[in-house]
PyMOL Python script that loads the backbone (N, CA, C, O; Angstrom):
from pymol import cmd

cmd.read_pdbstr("""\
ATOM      1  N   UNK A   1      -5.134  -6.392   0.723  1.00  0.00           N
ATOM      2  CA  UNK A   1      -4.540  -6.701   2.003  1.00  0.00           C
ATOM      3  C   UNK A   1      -5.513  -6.279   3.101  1.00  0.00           C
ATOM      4  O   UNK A   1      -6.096  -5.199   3.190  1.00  0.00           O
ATOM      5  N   UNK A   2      -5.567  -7.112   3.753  1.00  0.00           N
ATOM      6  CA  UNK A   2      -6.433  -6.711   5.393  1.00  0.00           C
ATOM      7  C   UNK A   2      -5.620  -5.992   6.302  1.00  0.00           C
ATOM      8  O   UNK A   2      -4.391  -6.062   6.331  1.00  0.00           O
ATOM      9  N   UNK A   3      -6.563  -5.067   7.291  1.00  0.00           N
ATOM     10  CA  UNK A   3      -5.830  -4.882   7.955  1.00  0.00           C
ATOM     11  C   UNK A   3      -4.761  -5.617   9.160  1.00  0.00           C
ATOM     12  O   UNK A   3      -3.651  -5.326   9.608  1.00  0.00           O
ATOM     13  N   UNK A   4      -5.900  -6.878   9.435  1.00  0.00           N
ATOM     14  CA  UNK A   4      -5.203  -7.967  10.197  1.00  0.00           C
ATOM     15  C   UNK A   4      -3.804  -8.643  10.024  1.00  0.00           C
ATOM     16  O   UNK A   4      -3.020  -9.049  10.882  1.00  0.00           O
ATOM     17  N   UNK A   5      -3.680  -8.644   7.926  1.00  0.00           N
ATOM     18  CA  UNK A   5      -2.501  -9.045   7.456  1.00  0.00           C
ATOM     19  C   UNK A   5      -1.255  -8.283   7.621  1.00  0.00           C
ATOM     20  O   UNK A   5      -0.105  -8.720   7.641  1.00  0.00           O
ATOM     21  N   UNK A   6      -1.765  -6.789   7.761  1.00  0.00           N
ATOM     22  CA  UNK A   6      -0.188  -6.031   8.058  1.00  0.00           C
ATOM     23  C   UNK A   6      -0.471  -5.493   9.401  1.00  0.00           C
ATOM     24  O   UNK A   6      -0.030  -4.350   9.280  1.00  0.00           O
ATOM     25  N   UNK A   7      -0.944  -5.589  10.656  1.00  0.00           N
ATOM     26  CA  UNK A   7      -0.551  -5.750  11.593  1.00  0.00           C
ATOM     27  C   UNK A   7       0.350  -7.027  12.466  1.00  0.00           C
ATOM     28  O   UNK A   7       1.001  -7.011  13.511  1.00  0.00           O
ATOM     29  N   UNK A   8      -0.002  -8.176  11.394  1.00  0.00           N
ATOM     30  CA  UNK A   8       0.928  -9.122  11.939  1.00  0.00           C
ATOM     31  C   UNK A   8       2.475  -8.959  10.883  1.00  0.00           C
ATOM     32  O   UNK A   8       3.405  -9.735  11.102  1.00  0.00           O
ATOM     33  N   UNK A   9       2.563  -8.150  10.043  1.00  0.00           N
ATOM     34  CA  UNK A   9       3.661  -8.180   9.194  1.00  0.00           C
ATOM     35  C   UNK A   9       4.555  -7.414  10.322  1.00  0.00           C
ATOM     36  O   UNK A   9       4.062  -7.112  11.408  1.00  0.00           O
ATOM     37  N   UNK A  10       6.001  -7.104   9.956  1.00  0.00           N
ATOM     38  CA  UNK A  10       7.254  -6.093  10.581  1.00  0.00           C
ATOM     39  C   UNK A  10       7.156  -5.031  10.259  1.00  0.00           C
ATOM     40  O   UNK A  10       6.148  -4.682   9.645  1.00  0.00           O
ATOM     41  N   UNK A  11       7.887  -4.385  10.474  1.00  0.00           N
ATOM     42  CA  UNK A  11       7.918  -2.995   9.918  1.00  0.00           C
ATOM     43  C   UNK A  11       8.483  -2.952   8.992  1.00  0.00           C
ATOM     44  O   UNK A  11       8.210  -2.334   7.963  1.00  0.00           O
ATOM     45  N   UNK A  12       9.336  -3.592   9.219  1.00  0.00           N
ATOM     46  CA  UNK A  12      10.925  -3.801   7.780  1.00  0.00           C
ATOM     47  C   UNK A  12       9.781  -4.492   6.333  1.00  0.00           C
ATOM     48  O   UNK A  12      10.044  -4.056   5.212  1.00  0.00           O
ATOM     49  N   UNK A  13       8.658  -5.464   6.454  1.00  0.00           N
ATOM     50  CA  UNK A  13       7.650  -5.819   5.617  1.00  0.00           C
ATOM     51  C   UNK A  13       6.719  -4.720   5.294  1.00  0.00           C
ATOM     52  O   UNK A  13       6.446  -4.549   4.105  1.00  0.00           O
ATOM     53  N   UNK A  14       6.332  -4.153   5.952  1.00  0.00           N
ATOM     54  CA  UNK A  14       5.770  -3.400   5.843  1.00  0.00           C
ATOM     55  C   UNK A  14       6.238  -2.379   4.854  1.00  0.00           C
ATOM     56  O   UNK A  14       5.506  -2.120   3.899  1.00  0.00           O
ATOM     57  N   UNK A  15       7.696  -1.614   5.030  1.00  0.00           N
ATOM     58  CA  UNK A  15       8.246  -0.992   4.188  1.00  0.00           C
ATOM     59  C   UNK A  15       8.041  -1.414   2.747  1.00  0.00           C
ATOM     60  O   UNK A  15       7.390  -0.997   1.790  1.00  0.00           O
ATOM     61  N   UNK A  16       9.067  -2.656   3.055  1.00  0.00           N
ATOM     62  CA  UNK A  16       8.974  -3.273   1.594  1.00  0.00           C
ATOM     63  C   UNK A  16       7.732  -3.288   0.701  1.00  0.00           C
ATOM     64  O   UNK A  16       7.802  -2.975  -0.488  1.00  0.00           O
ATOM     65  N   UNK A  17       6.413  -3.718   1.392  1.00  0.00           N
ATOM     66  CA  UNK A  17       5.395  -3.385   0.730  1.00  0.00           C
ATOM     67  C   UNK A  17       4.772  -2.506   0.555  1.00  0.00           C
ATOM     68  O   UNK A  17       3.740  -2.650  -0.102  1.00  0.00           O
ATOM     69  N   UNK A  18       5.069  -1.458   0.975  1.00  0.00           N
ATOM     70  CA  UNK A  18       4.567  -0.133   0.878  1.00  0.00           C
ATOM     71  C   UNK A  18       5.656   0.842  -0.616  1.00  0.00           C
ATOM     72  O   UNK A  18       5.439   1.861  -1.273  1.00  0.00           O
ATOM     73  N   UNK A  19       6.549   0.049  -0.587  1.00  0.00           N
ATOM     74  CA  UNK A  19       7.762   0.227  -2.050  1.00  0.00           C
ATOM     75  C   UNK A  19       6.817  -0.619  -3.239  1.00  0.00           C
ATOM     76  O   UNK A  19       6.566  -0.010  -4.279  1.00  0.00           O
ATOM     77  N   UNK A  20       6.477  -1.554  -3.123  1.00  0.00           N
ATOM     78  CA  UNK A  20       5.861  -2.158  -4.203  1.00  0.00           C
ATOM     79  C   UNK A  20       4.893  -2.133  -4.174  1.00  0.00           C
ATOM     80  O   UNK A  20       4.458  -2.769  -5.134  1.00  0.00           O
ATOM     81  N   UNK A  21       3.812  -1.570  -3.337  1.00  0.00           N
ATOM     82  CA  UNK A  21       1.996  -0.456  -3.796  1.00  0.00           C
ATOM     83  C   UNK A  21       3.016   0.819  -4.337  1.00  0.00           C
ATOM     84  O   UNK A  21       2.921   1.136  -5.523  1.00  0.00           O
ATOM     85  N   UNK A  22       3.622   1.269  -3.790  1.00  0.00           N
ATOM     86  CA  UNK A  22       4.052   2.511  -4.591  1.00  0.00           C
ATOM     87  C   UNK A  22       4.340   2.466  -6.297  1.00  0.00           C
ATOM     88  O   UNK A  22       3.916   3.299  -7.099  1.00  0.00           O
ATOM     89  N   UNK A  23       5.195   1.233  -6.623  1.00  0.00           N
ATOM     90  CA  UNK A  23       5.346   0.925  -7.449  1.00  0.00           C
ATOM     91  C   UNK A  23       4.529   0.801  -8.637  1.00  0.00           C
ATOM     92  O   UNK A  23       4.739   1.169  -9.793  1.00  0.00           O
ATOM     93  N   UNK A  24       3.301   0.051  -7.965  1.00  0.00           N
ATOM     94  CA  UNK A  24       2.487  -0.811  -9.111  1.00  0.00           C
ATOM     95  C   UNK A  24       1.483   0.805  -9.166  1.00  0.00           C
ATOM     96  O   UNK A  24       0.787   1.333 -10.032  1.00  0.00           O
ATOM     97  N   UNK A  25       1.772   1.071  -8.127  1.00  0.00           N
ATOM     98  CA  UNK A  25       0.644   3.134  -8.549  1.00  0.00           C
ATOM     99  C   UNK A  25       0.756   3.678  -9.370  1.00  0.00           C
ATOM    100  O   UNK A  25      -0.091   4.303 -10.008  1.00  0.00           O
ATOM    101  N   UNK A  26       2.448   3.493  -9.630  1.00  0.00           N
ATOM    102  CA  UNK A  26       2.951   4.240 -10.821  1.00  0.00           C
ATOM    103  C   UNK A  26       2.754   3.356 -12.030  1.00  0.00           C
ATOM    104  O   UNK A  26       2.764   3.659 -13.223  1.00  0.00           O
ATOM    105  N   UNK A  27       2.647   2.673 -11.683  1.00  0.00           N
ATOM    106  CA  UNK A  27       2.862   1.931 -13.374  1.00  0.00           C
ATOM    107  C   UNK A  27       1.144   1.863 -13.687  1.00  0.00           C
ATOM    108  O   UNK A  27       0.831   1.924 -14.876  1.00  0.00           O
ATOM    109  N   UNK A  28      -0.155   1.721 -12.497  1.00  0.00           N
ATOM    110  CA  UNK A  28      -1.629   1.910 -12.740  1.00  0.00           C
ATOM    111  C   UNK A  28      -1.672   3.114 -13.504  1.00  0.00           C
ATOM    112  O   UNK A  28      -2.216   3.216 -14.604  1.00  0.00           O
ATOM    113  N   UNK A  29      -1.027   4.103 -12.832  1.00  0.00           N
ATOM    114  CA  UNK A  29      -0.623   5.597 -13.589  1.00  0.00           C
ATOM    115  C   UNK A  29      -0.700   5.754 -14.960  1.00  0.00           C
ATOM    116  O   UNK A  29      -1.340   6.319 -15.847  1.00  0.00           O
ATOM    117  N   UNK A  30       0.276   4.973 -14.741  1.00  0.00           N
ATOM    118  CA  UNK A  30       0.907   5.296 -16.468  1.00  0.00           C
ATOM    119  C   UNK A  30      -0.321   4.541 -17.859  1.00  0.00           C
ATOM    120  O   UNK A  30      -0.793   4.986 -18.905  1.00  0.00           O
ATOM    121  N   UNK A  31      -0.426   3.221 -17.104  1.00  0.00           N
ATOM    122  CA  UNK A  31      -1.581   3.022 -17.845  1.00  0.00           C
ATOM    123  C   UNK A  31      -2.658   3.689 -18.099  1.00  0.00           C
ATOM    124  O   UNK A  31      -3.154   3.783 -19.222  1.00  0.00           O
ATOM    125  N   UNK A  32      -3.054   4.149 -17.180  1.00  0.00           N
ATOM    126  CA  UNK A  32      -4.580   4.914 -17.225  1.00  0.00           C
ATOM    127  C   UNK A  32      -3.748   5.990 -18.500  1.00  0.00           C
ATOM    128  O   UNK A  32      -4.204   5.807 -19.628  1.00  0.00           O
ATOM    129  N   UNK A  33      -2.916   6.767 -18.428  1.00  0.00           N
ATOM    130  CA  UNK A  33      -2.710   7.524 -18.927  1.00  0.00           C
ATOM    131  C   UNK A  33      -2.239   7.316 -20.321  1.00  0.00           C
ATOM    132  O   UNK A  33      -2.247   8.207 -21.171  1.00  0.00           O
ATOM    133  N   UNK A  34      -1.814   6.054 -20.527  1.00  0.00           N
ATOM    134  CA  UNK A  34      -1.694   6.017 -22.173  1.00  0.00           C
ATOM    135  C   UNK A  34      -3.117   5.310 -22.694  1.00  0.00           C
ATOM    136  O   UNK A  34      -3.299   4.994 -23.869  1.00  0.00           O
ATOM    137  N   UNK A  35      -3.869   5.159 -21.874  1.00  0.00           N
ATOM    138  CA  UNK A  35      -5.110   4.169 -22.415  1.00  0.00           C
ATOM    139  C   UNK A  35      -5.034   2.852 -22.312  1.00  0.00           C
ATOM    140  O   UNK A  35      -5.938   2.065 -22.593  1.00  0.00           O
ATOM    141  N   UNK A  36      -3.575   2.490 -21.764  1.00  0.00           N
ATOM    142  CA  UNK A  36      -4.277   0.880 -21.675  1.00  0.00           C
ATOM    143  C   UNK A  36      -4.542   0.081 -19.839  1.00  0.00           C
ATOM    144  O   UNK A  36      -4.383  -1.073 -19.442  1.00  0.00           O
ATOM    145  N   UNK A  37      -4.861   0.985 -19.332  1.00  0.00           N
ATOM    146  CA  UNK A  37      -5.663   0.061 -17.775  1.00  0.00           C
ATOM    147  C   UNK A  37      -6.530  -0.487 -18.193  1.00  0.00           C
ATOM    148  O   UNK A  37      -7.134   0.152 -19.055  1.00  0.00           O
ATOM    149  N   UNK A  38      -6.987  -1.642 -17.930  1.00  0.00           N
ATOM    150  CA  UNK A  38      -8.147  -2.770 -18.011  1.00  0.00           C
ATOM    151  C   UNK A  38      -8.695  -2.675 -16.781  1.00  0.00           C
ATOM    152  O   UNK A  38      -9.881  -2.371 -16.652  1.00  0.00           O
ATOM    153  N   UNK A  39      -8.002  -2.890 -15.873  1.00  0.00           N
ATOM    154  CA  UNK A  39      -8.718  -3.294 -14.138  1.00  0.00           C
ATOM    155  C   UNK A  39      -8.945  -1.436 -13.577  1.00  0.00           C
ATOM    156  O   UNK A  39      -8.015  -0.986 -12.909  1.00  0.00           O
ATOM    157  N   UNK A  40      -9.799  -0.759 -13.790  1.00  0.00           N
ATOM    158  CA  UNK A  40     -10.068   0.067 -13.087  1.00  0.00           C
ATOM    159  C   UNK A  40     -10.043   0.265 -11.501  1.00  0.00           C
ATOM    160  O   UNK A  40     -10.013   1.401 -11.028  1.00  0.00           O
ATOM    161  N   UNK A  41     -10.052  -0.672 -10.841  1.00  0.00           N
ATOM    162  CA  UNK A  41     -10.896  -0.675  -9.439  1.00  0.00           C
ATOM    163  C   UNK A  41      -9.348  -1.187  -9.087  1.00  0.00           C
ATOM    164  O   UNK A  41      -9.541  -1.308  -7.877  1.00  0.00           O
ATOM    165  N   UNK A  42      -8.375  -1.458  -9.207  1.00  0.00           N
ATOM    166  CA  UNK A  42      -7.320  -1.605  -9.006  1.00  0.00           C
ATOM    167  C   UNK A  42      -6.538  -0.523  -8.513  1.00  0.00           C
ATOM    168  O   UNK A  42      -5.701  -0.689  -7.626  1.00  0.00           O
ATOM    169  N   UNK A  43      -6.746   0.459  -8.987  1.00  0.00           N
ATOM    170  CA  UNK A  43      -6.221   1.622  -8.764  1.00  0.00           C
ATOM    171  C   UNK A  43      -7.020   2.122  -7.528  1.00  0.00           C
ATOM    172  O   UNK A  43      -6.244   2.395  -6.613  1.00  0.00           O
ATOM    173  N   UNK A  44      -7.959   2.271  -7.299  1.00  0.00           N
ATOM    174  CA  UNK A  44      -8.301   2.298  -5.900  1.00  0.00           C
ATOM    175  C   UNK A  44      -8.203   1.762  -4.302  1.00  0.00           C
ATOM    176  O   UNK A  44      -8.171   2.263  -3.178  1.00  0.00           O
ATOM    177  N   UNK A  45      -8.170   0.197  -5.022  1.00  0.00           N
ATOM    178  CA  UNK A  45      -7.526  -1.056  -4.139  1.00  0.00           C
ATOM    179  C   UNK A  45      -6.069  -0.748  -3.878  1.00  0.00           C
ATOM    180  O   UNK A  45      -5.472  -1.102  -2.861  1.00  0.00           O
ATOM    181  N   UNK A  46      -5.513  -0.021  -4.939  1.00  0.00           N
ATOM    182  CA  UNK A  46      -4.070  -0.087  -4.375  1.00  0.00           C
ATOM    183  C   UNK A  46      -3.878   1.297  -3.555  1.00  0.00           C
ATOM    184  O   UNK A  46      -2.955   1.113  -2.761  1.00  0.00           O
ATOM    185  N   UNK A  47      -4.234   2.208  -3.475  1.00  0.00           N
ATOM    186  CA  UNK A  47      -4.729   3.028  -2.976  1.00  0.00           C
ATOM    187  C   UNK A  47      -4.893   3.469  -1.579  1.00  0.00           C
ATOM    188  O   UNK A  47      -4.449   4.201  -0.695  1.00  0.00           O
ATOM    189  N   UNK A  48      -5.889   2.503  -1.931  1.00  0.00           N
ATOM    190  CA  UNK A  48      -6.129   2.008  -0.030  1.00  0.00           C
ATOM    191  C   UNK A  48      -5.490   1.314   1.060  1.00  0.00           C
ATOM    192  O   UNK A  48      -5.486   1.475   2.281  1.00  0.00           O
ATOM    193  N   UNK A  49      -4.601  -0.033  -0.247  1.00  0.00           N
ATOM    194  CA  UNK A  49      -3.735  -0.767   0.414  1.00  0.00           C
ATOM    195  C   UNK A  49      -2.700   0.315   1.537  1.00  0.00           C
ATOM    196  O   UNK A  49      -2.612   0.306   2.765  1.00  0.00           O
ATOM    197  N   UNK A  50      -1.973   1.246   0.423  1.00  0.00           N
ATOM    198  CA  UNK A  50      -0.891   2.346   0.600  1.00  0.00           C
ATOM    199  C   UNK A  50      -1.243   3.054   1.720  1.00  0.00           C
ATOM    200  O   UNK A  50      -0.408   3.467   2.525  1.00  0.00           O
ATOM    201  N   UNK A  51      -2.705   3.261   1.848  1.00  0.00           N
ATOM    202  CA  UNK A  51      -3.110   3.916   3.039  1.00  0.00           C
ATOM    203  C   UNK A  51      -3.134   2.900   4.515  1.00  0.00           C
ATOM    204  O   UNK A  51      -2.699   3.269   5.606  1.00  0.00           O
ATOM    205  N   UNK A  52      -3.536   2.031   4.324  1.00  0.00           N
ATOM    206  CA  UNK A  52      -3.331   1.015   5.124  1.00  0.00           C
ATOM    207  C   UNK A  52      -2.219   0.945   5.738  1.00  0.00           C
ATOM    208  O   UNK A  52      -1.937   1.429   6.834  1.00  0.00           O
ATOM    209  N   UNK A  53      -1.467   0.242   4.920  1.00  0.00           N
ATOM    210  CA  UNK A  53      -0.199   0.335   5.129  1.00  0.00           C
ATOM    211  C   UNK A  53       0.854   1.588   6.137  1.00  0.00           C
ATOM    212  O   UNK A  53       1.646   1.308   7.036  1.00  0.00           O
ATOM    213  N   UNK A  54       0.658   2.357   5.836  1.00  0.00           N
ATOM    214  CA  UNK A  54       1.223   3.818   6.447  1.00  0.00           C
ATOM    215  C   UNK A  54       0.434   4.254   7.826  1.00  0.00           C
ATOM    216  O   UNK A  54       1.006   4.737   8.804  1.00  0.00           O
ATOM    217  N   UNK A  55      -1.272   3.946   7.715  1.00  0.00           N
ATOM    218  CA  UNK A  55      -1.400   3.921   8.957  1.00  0.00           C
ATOM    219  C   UNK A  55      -1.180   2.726   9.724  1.00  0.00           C
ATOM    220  O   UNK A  55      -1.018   3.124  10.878  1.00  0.00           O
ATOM    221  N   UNK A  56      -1.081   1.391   9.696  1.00  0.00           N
ATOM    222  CA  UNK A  56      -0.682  -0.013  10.619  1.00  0.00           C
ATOM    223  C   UNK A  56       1.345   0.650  10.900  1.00  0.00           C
ATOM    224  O   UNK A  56       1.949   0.321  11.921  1.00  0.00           O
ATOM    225  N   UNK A  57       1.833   1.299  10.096  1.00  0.00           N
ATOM    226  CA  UNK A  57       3.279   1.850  10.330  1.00  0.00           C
ATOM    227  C   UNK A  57       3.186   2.743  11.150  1.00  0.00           C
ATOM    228  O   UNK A  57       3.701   2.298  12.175  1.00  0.00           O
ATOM    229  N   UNK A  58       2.790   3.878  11.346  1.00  0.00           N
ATOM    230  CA  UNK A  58       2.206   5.207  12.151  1.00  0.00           C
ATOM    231  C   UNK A  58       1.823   3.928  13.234  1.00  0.00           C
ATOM    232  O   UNK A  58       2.927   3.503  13.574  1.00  0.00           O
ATOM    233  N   UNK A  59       1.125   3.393  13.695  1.00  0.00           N
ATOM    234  CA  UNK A  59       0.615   2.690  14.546  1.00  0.00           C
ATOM    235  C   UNK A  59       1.780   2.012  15.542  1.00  0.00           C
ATOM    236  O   UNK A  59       1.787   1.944  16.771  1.00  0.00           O
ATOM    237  N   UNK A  60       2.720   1.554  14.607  1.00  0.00           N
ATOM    238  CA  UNK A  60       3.754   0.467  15.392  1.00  0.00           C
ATOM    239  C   UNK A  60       4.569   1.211  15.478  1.00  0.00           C
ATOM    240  O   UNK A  60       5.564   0.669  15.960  1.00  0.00           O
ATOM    241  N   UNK A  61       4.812   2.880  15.129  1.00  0.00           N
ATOM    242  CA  UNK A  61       5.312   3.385  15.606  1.00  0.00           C
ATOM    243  C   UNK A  61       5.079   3.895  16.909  1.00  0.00           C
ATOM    244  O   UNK A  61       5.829   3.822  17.882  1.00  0.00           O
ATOM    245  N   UNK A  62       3.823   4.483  16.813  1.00  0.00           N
ATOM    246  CA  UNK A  62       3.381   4.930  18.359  1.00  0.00           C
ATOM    247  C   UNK A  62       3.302   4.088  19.358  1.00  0.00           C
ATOM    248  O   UNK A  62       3.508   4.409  20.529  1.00  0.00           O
ATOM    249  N   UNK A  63       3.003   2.980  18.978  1.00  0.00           N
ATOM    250  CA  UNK A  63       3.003   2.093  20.318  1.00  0.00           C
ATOM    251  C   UNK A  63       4.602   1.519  20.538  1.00  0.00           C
ATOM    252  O   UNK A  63       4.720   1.036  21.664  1.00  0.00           O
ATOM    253  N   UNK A  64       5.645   1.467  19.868  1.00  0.00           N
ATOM    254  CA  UNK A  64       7.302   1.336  20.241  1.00  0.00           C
ATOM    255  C   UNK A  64       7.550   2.403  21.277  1.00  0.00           C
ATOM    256  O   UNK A  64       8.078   2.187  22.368  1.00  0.00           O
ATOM    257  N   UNK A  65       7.058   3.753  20.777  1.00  0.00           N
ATOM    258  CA  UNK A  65       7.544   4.962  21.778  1.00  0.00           C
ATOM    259  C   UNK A  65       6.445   4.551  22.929  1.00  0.00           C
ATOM    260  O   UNK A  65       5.793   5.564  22.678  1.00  0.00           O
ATOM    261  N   UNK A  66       5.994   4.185  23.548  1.00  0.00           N
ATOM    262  CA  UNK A  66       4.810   4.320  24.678  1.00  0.00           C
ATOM    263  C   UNK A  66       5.414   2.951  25.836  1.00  0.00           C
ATOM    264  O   UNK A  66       4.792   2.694  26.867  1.00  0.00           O
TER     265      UNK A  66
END
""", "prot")
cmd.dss("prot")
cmd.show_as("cartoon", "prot")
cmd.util.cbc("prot")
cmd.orient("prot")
């Protein structure tokens, strides 16, 4: 995800996708941990997404209060 893509998303989208990077973290998780992840770099990508995400939220928060 770009950042461009979730600054034009809602917040209420935003949530939602920030529930399903959470999601797929856990389940990258679990793979790595029984041995079967294939996509390594996935887990980083999602990662970042999550970070993304939380700061473009932090963001549309501060600018609602202002």
């Amino acid at each position: 995800m770009k950042a461009s893509d979730a600054w034009s998303k809602t917040e209420d989208e935003l949530r939602s996708e920030l529930g399903n990077l959470k999601k797929e973290q856990f389940n990258l998780r679990f793979q790595q941990a029984t041995g079967q992840l294939e996509n390594t770099a996935r887990v980083r990508q999602v990662r970042r997404d999550i970070a993304r995400v939380r700061t473009v939220l932090a963001g549309k928060a501060r600018s609602a209060k202002a």
